[in-house]
C-alpha positions as CSV (number, residue, x, y, z in Angstrom):
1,X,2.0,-6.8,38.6
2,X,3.1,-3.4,40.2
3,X,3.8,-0.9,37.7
4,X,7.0,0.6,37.9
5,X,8.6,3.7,35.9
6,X,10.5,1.3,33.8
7,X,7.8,-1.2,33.0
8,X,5.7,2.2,31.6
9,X,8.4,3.6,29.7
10,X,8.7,0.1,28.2
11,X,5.2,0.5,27.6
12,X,4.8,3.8,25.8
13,X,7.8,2.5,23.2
14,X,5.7,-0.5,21.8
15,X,1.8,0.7,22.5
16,X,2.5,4.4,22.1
17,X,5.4,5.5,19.8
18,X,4.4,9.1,19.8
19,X,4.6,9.9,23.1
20,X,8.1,7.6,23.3
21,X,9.9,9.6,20.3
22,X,8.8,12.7,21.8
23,X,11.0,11.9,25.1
24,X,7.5,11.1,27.3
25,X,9.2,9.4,30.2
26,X,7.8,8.4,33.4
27,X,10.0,9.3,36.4
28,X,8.1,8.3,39.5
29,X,4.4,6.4,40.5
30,X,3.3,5.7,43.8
31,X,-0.2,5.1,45.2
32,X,-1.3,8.8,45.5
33,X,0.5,10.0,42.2
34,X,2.4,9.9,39.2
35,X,5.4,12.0,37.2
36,X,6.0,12.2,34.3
37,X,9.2,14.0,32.1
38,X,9.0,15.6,28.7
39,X,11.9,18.1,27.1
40,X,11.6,20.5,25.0
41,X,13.9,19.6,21.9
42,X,13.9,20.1,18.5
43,X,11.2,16.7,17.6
44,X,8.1,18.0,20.0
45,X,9.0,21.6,19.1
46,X,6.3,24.0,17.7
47,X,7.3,27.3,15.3
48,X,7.4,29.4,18.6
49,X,10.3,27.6,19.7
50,X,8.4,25.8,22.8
51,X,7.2,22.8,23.7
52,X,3.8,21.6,21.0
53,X,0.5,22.0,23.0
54,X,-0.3,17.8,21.6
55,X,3.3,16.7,23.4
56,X,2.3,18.1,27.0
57,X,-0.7,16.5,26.9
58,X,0.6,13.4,26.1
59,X,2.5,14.0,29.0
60,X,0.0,15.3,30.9
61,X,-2.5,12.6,30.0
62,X,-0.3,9.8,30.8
63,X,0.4,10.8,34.3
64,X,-3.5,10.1,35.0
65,X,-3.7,7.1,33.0
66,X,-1.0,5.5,34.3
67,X,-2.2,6.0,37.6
68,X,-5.6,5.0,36.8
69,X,-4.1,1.6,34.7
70,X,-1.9,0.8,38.1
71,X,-5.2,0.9,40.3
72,X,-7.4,-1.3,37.9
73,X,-4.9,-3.6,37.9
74,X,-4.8,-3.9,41.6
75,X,-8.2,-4.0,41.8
76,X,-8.2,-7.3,40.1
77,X,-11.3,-6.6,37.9
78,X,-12.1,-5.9,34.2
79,X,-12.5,-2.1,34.0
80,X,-12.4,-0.3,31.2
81,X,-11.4,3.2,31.3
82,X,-11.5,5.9,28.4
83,X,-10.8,10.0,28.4
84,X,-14.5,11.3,27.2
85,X,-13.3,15.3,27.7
86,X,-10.3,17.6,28.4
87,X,-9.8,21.2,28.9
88,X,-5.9,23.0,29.6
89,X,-4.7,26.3,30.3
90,X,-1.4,27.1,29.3
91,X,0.5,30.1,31.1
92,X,4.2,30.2,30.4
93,X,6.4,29.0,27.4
94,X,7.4,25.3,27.8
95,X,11.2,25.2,27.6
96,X,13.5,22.9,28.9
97,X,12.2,19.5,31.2
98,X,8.3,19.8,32.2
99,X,7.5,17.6,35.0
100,X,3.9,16.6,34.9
101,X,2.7,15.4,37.8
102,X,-1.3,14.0,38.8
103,X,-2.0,13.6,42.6
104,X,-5.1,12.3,42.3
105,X,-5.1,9.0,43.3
106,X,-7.3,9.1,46.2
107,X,-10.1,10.5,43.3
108,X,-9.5,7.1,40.8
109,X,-9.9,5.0,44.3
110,X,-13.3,6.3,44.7
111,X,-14.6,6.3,41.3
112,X,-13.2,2.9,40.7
113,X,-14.8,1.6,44.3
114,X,-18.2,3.0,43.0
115,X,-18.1,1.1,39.7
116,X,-17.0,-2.0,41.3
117,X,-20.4,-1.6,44.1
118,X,-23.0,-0.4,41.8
119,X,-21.9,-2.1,38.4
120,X,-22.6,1.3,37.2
121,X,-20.1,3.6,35.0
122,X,-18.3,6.6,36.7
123,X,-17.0,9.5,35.2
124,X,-14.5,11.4,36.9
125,X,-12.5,14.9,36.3
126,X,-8.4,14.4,36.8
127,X,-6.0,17.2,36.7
128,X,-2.5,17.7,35.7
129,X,0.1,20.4,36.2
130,X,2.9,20.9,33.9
131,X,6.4,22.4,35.5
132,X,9.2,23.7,34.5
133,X,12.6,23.6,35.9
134,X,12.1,26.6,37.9
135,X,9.0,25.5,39.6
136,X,7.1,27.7,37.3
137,X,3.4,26.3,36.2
138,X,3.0,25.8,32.5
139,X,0.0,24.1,32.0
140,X,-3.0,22.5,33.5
141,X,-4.6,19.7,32.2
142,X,-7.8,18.0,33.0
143,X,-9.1,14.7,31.6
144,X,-12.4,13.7,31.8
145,X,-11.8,9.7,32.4
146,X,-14.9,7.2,32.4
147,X,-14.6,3.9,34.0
148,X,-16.6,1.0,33.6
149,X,-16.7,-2.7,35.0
150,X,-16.5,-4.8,32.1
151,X,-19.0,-7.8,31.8
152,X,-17.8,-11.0,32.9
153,X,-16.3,-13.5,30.2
């Protein structure tokens, strides 16, 4: 099954309501990389009238899960996968649409490919960068993701 914008936002209203009421919406995944939308409104709001620091990384984490969930799928294997860290840097007010987007796709391939030829588990470090609608960087996410070849049934 290829994983398509619309079968994730499908996804995030039935396995993760949070991140669905909150307006996490993915807009675009492709082999290399993955975007996803959040904006700022009144539900995902903290006192400081911005964006809550949990909502981006909702965002944020979802662009590298979703890419990591589309290539364990096409692997055709039993991998599981789990976030065992994560640091972020915020540097501007998030206001209005933030676009996060994760590029690295060619990082999950190897990882994955290593737990597949050694059997063993992989840990790996995945970024994030959160955008606003004037191109200006709002936050940087990274997620510590482990992946592991499940035994067989």
């Amino acid at each position: 099954m290829t994983l398509t914008p619309k079968k994730l936002n499908a996804y995030t209203m039935f396995k993760l309501p949070a991140a669905y009421f909150c307006g996490v919406k993915t807009k675009h995944i492709d082999d290399q990389k993955c975007l996803v939308t959040v904006k700022h409104k009144w539900i995902n709001q903290n006192p400081f009238k911005s964006m809550f620091w949990a909502v981006q990384g909702m965002a944020a984490e979802f662009s590298t899960g979703a890419l990591m969930i589309g290539k364990i799928q096409d692997s055709g294997k039993r991998i599981s996968m789990l976030v065992t860290s994560q640091t972020a840097t915020f540097t501007k007010k998030a206001t209005g649409r933030i676009i996060f987007t994760c590029k690295d796709g060619a990082l999950i391939d190897k990882a994955l490919n290593n737990a597949i030829e050694t059997g063993e588990g992989q840990t790996l470090w995945v970024e994030s960068v959160g955008v606003n609608e004037d191109g200006v960087v709002v936050s940087t996410f990274k997620f510590q993701w482990s992946v592991k070849l499940k035994a067989a049934k």
